[in-house]
Structures are given as C-alpha cells and as structure tokens.
ZAROMI-908916 format. One record per atom (N, C-alpha, C): residue in three letters; atom name; residue number from 1; x, y, z negated. Coordinates in steps of 0.05 Angstrom, whole numbers, plus 5000, padded with zeros to 4 digits. Each point is the difference from the previous one (the first is absolute). Example, Ala and Ser with C-alpha at 12.3 -4.5 7.8 and 13.67 -1.06 7.14 Angstrom:
residues 2
  type  atom  seq    c1    c2    c3
   ALA     N    1  5264  4886  4844
   ALA    CA    1  4982  5024  5000
   ALA     C    1  5018  5024  5000
   SER     N    2  4993  5021  5014
   SER    CA    2  5016  5024  4999
   SER     C    2  4985  5022  4986
END
This chain:
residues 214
  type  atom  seq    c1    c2    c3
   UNK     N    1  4757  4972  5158
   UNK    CA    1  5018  5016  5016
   UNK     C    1  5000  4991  5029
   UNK     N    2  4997  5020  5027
   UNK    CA    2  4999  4992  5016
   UNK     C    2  5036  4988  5015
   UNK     N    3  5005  4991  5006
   UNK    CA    3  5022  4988  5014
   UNK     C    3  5003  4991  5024
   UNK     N    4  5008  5016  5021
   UNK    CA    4  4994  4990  5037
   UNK     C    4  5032  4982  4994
   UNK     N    5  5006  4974  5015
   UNK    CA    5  5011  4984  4998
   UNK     C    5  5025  5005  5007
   UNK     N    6  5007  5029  5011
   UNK    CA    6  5035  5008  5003
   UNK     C    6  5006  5016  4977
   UNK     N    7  4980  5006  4976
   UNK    CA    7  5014  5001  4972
   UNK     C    7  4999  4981  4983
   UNK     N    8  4989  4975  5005
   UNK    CA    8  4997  4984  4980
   UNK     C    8  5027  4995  4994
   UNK     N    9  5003  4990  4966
   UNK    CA    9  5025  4993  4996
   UNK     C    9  4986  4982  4981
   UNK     N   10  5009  4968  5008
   UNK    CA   10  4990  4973  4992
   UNK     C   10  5021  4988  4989
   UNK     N   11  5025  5010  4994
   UNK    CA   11  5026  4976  4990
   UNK     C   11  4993  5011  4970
   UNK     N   12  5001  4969  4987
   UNK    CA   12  4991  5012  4964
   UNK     C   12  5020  5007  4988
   UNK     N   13  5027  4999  5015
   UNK    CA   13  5027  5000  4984
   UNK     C   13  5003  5037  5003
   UNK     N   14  4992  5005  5024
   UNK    CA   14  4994  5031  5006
   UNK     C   14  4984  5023  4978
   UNK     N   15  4975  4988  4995
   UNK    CA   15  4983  5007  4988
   UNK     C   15  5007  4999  4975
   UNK     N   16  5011  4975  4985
   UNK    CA   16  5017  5004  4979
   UNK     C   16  5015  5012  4992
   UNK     N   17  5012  5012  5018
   UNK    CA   17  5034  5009  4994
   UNK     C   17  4979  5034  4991
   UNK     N   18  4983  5006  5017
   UNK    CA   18  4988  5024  4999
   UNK     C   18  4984  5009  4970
   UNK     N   19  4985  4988  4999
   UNK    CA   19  4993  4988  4968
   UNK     C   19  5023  5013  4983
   UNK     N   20  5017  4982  5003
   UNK    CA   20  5021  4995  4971
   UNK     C   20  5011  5024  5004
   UNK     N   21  5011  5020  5022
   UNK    CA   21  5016  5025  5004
   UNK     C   21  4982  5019  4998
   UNK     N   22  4975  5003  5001
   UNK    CA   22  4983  5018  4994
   UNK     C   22  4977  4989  4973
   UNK     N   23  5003  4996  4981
   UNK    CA   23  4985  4992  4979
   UNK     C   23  4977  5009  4985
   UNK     N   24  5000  5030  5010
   UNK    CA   24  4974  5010  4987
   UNK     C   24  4985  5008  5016
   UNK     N   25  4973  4973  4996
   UNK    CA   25  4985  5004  5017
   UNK     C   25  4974  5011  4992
   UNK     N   26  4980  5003  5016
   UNK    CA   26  4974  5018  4995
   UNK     C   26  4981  4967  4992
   UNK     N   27  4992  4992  4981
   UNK    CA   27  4984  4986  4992
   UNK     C   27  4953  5014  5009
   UNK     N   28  5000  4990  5015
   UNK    CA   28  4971  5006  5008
   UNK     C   28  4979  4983  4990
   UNK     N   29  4981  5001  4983
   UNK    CA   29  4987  4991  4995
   UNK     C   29  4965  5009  4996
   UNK     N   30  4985  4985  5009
   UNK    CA   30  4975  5006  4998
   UNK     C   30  4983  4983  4981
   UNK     N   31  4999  5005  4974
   UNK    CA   31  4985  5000  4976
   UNK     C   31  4976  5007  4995
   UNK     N   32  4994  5002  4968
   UNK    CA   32  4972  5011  4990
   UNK     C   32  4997  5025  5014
   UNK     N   33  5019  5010  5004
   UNK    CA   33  4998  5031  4995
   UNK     C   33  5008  5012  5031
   UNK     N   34  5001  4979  5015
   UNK    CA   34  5004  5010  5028
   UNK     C   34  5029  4996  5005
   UNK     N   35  5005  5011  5029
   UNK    CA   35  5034  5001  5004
   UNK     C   35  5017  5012  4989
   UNK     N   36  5022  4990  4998
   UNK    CA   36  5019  5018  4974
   UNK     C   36  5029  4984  5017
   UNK     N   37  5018  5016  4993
   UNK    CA   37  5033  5005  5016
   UNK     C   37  5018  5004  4972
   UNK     N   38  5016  4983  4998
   UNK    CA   38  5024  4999  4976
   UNK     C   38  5023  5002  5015
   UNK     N   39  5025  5014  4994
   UNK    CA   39  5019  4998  5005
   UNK     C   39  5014  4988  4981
   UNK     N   40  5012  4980  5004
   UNK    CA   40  5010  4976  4972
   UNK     C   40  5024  4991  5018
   UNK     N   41  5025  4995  4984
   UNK    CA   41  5025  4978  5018
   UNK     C   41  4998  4974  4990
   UNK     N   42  5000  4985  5018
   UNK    CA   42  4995  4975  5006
   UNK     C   42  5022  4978  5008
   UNK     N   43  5008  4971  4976
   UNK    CA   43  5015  4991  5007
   UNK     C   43  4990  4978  5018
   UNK     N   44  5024  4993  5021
   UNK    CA   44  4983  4977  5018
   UNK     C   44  5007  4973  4994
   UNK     N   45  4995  4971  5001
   UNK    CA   45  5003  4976  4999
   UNK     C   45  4992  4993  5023
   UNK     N   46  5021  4999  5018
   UNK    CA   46  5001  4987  5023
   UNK     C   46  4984  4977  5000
   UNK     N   47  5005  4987  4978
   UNK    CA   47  5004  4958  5001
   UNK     C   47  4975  4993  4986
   UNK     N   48  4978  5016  4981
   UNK    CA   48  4980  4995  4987
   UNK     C   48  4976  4993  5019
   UNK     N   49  4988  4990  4998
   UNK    CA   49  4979  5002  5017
   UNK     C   49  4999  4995  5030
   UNK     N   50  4989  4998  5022
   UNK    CA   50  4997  4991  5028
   UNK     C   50  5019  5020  5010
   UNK     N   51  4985  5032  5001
   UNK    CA   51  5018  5018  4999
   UNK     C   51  5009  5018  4991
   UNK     N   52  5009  4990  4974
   UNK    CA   52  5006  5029  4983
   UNK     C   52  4990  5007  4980
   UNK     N   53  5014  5010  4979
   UNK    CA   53  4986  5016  4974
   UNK     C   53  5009  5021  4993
   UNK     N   54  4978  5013  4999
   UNK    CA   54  5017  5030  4988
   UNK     C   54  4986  5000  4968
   UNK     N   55  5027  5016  4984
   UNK    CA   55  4995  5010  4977
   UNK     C   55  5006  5021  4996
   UNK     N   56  4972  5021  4975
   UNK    CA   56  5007  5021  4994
   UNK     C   56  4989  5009  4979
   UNK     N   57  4999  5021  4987
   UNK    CA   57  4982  5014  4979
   UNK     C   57  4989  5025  5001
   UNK     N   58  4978  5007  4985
   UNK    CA   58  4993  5027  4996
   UNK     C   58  4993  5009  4969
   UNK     N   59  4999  5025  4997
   UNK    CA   59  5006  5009  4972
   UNK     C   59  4973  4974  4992
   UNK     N   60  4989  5003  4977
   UNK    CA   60  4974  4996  4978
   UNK     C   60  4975  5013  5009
   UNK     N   61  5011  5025  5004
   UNK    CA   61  4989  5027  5001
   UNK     C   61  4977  5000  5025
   UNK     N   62  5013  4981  5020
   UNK    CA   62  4993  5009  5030
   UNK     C   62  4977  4982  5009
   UNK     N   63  4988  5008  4991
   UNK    CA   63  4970  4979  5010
   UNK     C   63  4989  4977  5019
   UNK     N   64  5014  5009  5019
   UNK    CA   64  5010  4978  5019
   UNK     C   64  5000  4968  4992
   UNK     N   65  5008  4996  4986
   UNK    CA   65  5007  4973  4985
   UNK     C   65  4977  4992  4992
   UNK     N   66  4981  5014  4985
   UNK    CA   66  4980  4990  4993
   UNK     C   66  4972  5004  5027
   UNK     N   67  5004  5012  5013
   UNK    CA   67  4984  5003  5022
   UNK     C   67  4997  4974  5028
   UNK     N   68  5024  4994  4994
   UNK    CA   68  4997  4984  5020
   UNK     C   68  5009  4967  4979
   UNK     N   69  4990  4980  5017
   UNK    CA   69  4993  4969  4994
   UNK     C   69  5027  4985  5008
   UNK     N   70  5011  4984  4977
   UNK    CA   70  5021  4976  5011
   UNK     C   70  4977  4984  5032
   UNK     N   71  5011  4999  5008
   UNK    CA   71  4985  4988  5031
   UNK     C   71  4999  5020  5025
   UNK     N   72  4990  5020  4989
   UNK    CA   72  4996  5022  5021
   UNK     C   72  5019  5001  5015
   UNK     N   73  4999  5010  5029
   UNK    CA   73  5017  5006  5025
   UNK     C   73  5005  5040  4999
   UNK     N   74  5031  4990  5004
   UNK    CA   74  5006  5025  4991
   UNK     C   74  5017  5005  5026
   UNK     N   75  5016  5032  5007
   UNK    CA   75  5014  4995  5018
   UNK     C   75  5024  5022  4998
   UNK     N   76  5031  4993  5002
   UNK    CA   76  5023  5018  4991
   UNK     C   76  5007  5005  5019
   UNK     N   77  5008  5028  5011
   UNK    CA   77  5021  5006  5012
   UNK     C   77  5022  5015  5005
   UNK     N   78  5019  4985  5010
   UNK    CA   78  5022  5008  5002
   UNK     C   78  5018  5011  5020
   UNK     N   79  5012  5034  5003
   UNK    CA   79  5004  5013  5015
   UNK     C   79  5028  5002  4997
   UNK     N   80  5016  5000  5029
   UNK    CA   80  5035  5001  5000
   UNK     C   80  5010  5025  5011
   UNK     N   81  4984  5014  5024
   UNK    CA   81  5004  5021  5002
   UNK     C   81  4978  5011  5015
   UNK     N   82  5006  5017  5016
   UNK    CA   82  4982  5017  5029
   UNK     C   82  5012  5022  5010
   UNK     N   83  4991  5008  5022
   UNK    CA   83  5018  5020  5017
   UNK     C   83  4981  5007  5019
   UNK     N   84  5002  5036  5014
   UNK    CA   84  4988  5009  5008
   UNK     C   84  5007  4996  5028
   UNK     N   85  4995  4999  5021
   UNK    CA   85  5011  4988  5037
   UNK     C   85  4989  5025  5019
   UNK     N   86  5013  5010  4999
   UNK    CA   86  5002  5024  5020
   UNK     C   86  4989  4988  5033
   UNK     N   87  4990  5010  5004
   UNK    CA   87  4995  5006  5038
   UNK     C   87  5021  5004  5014
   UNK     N   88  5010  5015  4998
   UNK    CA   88  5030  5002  5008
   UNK     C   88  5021  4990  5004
   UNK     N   89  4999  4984  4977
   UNK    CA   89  5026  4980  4994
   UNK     C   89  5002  4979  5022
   UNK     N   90  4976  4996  5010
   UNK    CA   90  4990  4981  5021
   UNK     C   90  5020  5002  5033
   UNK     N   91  5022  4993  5009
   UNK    CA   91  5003  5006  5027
   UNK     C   91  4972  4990  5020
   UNK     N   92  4988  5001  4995
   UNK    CA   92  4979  4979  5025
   UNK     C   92  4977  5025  4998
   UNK     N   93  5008  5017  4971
   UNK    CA   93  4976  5026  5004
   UNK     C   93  5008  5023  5006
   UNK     N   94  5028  4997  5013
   UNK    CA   94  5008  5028  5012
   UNK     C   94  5002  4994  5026
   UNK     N   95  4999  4974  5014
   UNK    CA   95  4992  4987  5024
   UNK     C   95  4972  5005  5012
   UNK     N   96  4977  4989  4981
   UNK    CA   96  4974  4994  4999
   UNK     C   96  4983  5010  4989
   UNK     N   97  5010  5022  4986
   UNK    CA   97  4985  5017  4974
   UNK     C   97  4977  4980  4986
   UNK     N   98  4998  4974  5001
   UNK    CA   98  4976  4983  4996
   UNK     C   98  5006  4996  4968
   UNK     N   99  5008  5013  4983
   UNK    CA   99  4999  4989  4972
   UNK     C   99  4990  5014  4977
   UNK     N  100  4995  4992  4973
   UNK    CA  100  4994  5014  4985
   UNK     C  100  5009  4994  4970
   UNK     N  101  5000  5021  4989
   UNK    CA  101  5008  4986  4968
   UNK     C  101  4992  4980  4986
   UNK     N  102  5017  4988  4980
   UNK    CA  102  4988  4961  4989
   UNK     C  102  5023  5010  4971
   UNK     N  103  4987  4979  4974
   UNK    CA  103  5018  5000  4989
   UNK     C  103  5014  4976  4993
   UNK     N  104  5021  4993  4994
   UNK    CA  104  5009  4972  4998
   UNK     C  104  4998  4994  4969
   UNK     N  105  4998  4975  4997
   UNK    CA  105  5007  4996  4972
   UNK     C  105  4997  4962  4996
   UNK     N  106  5012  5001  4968
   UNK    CA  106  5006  4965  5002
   UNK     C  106  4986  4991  4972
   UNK     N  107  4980  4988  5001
   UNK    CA  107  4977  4996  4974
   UNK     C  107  4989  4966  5010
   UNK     N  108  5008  5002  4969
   UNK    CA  108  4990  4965  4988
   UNK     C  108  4971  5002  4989
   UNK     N  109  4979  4983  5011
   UNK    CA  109  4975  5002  4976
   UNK     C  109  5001  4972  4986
   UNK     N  110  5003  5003  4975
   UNK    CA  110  4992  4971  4988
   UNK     C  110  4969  4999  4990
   UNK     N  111  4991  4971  5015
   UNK    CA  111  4970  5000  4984
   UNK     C  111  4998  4975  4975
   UNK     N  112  4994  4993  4985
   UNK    CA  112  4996  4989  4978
   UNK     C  112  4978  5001  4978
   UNK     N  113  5011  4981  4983
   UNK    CA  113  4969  4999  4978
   UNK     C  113  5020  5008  4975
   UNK     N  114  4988  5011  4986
   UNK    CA  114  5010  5011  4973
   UNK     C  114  4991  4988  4982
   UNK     N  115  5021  4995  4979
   UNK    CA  115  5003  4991  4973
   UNK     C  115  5010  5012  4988
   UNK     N  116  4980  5010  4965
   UNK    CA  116  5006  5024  4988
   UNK     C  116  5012  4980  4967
   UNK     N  117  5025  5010  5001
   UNK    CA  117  5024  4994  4987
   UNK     C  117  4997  5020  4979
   UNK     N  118  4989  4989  4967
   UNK    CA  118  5004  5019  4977
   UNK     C  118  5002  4986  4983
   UNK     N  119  5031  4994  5007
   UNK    CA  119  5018  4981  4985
   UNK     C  119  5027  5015  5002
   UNK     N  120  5000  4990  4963
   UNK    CA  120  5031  5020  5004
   UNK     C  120  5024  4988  5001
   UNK     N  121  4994  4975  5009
   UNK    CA  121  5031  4982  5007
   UNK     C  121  4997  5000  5031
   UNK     N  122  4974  5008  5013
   UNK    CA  122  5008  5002  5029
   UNK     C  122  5018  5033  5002
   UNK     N  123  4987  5027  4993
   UNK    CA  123  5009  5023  4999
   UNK     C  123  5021  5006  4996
   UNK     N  124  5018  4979  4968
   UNK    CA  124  5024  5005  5002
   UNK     C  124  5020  4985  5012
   UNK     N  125  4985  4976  5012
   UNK    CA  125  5029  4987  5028
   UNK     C  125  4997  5021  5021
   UNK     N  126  4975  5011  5009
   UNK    CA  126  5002  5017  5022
   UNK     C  126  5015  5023  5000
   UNK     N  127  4991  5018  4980
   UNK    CA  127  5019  5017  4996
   UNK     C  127  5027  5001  4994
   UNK     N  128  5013  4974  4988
   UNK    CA  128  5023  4993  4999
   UNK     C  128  5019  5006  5037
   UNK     N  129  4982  4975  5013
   UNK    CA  129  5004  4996  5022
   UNK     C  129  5005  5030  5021
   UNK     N  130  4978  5016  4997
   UNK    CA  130  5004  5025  5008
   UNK     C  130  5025  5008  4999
   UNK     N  131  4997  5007  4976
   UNK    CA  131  5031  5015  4992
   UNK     C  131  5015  4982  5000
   UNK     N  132  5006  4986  5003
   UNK    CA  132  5022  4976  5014
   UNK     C  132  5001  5020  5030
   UNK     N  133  4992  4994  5014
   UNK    CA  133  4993  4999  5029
   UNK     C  133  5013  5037  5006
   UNK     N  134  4983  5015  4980
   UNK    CA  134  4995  5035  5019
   UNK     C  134  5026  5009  4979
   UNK     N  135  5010  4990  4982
   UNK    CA  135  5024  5014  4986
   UNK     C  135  5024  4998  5012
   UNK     N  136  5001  4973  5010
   UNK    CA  136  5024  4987  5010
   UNK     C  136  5028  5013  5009
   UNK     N  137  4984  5025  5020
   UNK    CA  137  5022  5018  5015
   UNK     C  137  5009  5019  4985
   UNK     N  138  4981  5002  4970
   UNK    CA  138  5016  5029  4984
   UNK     C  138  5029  4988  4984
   UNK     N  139  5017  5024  5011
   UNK    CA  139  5027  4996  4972
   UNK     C  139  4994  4984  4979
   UNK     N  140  4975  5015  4985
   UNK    CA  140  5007  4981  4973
   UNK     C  140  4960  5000  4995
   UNK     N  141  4999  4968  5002
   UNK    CA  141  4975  4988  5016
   UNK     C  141  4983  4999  4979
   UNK     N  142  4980  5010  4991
   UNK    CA  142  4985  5004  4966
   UNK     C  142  4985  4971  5003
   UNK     N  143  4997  4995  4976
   UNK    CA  143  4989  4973  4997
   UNK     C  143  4982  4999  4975
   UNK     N  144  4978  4985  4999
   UNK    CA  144  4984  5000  4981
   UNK     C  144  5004  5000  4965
   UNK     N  145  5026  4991  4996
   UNK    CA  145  5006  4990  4976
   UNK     C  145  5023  5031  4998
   UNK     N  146  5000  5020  5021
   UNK    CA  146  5008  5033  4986
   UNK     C  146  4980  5011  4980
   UNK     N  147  4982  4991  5002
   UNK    CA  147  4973  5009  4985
   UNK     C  147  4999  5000  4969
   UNK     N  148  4982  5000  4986
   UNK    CA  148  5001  4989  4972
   UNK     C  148  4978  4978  5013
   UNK     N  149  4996  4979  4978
   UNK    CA  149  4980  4974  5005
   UNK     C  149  4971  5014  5003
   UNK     N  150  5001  5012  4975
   UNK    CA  150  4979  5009  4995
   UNK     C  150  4986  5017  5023
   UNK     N  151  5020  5018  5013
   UNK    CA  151  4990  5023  5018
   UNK     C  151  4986  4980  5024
   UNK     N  152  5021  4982  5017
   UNK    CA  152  4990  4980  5013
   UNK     C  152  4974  4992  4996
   UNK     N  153  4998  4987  4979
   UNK    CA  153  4969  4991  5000
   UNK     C  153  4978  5009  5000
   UNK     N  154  5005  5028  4991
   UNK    CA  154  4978  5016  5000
   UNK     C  154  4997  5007  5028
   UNK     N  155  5021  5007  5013
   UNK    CA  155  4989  5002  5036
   UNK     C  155  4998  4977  5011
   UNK     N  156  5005  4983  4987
   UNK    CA  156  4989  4969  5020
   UNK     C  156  4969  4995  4998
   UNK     N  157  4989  5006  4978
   UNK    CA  157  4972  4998  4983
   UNK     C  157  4989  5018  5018
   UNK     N  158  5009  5027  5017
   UNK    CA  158  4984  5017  5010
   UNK     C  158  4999  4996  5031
   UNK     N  159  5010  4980  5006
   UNK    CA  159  5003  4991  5038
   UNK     C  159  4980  4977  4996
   UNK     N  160  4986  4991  5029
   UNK    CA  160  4982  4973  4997
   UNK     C  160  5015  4993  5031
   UNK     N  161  5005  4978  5003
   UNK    CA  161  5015  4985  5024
   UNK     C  161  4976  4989  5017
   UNK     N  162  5016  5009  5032
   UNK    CA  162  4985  4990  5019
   UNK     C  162  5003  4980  5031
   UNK     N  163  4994  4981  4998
   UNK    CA  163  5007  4985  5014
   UNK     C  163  4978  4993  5027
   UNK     N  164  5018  5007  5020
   UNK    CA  164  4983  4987  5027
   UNK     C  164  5010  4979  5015
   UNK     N  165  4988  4979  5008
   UNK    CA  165  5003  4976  5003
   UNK     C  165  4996  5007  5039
   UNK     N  166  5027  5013  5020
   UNK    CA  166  4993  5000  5022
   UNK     C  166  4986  4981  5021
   UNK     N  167  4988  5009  5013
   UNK    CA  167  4975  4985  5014
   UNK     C  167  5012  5006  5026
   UNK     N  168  5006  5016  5017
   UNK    CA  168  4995  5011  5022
   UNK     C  168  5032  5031  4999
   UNK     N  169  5016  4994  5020
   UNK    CA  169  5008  5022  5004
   UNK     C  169  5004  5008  5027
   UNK     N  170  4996  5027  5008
   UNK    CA  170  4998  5013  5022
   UNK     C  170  5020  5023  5002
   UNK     N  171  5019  5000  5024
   UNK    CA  171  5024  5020  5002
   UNK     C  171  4993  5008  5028
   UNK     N  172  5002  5029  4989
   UNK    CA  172  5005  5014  5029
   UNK     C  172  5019  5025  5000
   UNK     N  173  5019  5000  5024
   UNK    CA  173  5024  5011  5004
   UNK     C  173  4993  5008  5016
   UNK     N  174  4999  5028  5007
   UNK    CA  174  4986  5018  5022
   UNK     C  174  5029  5010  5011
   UNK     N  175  5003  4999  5015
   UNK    CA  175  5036  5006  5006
   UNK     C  175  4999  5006  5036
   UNK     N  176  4979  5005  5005
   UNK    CA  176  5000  5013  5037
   UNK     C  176  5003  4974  5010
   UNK     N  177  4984  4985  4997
   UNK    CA  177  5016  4979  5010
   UNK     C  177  4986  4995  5027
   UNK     N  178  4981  5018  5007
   UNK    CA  178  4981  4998  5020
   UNK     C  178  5010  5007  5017
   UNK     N  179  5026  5019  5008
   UNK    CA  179  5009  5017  5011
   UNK     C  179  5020  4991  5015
   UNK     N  180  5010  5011  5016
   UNK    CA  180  5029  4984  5022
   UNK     C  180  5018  5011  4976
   UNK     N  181  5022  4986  5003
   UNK    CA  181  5024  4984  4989
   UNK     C  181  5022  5037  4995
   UNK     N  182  4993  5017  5018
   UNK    CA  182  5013  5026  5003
   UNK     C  182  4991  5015  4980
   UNK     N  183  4973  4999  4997
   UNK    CA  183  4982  5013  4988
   UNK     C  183  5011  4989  4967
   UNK     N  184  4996  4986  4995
   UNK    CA  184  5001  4981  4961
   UNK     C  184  5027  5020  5000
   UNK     N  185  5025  4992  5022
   UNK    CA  185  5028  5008  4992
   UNK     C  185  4999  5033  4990
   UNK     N  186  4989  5006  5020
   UNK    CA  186  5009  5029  4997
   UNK     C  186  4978  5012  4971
   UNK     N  187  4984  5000  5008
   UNK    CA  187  4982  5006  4977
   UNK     C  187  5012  4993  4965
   UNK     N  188  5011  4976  5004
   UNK    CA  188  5007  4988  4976
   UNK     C  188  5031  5011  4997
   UNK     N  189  5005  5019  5019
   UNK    CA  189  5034  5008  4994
   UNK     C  189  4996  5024  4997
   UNK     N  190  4977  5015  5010
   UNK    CA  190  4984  5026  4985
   UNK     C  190  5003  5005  4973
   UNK     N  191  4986  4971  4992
   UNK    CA  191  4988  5001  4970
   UNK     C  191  5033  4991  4981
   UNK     N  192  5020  4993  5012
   UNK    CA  192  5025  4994  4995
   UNK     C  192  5012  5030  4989
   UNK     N  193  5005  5018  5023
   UNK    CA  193  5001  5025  4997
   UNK     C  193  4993  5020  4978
   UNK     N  194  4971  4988  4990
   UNK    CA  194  4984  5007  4982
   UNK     C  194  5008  5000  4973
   UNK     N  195  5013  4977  4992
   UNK    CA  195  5013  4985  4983
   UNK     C  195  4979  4981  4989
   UNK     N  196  4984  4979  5017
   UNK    CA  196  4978  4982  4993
   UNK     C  196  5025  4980  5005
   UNK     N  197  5000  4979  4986
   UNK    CA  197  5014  4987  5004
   UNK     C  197  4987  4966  5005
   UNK     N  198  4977  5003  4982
   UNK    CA  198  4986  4964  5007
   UNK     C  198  4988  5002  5024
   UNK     N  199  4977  5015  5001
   UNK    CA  199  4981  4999  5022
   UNK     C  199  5020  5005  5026
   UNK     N  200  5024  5013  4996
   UNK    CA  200  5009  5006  5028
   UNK     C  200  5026  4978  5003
   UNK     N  201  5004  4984  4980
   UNK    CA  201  5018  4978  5013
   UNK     C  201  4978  4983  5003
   UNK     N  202  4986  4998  4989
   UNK    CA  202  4980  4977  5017
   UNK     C  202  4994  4992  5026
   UNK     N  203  5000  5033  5001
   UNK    CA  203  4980  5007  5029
   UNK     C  203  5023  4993  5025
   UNK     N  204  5023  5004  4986
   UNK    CA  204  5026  4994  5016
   UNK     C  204  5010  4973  5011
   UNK     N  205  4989  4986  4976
   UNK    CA  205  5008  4974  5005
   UNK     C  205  4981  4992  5023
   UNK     N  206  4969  5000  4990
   UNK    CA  206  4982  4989  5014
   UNK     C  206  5006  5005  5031
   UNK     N  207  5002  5037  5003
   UNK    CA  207  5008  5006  5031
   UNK     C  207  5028  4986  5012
   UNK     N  208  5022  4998  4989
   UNK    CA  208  5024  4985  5005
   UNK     C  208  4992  4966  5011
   UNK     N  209  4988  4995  4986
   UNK    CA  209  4988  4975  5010
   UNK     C  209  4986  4994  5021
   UNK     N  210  4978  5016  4997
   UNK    CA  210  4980  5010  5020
   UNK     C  210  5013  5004  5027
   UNK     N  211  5021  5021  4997
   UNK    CA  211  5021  4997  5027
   UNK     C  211  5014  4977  5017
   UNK     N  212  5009  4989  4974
   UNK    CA  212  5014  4974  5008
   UNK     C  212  4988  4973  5010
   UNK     N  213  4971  5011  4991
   UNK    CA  213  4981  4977  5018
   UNK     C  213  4989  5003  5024
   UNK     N  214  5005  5024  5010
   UNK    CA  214  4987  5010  5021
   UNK     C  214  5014  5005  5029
END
C-alpha cells in the first residue's frame, strides 16, 4: 500500500483500536491456486507475539485452508470507513479553483504468517470468545450452551481455525491532511451534514488541531 508520510498512521494503540472496531477483515492470500480474498472476522491479541495475533475461521468447505501452507505470508485487511471529498467543500477552491476530487478513508493492513488451526479445542475457545465479544450488546446475549451439545459439535467439526502471527502493520488515514487547516474543517463539516460521522469527526479533529498549530 502506497502511504505519502501525512497519512501515515504509526501509533499501534491506533491501529489496534481499528482492528478490534472493525473485525471483519478481507484475508488475501496467494496459494496453489493463485490469489484468493476471504472475508472472515477476526479476533485480535494485542499481547501474543512481537505484534499481534489475529484469530479466525473458515467453513471446511472453503479451500483456502488447504491451499495455502502454515508458514506462508499472508495479508488482512482492515477497513473503518471512507468518504467521498467534494471540490467544493474546499474554501481555497472557490479562491483558487486549484482542486480536485480525493477520497478519504482509514485502513489497517496486517501482514503475517499463517497457521492453519484444525483443532477443535482451538475452534471452540474461538468461537466461544466471538460470541463473548459480538453478542455482548444484545438484550438477551445467545451463548453456545443455547444449543443442543450435539448441534454444536457438528458445526464446530465443519469450521478449521486460522491463525496469523502479525509481522508488520501498516495504517493509513487519508483525512486531507495535505490541505490547509480551512479546507480538512469545512470539508469534514460537509461530510457532517451528510450524516458521516467517523471520517468527518476525524477530519475535524485533525483540522482543529491543524489550526491551533498554525
């Protein structure tokens, strides 16, 4: 991913938080069979590894698993939003007419080596853990043991678990940041209007700041 150095976003606590609030990521991998794209949710372990572990699964079914090698370099990513940036929105291009459309957006790439998990005491802490995690906010939070035993195991038997051991992560937050301090505000109070609410408090903060340093 290319990254000019006023979108880089290098704080890991950043990159994490992004991860964990957006969980289902696009798993990319290039195997026997060439490149191939999974959409799988992914839990993170901050603390495993140098930086990071992610865990996840895919059906039995899905070939993937067997296509690619415990070792292989694999690469996930993870998307929080994006937004479309008007020309207009720009005060400096109703001054200078000098601008043109861009789109913003805030994406994590994790790179890593994969380890293929077809174990069913890893599958069912993970999926425990899931539904720990994505139930939490419902009224009344389903849990594995609603099931019959039996039914459980038969879908645990049909998932194979996957684990990437992060190597490398790369954030970039495209948020105008190239732009004078007038420009991020207004644009990002555009996209406010809109009812975007991440990409355009972002963009708010950054420009708020941006002002206050200038």
């Amino acid at each position: 991913m290319y990254v000019p150095p006023h979108f880089a976003e290098n704080r890991p606590e950043a990159l994490f938080d992004l991860v964990e609030k957006n969980p289902l990521g696009i798993l990319v991998t290039n195997g026997k069979a060439g490149l191939d794209a999974n959409h799988l949710p992914f839990e993170l372990n901050r603390s495993e590894g140098e930086h990071g572990t992610l865990h996840s699964h895919v059906a039995r079914a899905n070939p993937v698993w067997q296509d690619v090698s415990t070792g292989d370099e694999v690469l996930v990513v993870f998307r929080a939003a994006d937004a479309y940036i008007a020309p207009n929105w720009y005060p400096s291009k109703r001054e200078f007419k000098k601008q043109v459309p861009t789109w913003n957006y805030l994406v994590v790439h994790a790179h890593g080596r994969v380890t293929i998990r077809d174990d069913e005491r890893y599958v069912r802490g993970l999926v425990a853990r899931l539904t720990r995690t994505h139930e939490a906010a419902q009224a009344d939070p389903w849990k594995m043991t609603d099931s019959p035993k039996d039914y459980i195991d038969m879908m645990l038997k049909a998932i194979v678990g996957v684990e990437i051991e992060i190597t490398r992560l790369t954030g970039k937050f495209k948020l105008s940041q190239n732009r004078e301090a007038r420009d991020i505000l207004e644009a990002g109070e555009m996209l406010q209007k809109q009812g975007d609410e991440l990409i355009s408090s972002s963009m708010i903060a950054f420009g708020t700041e941006k002002a206050r340093q200038s």
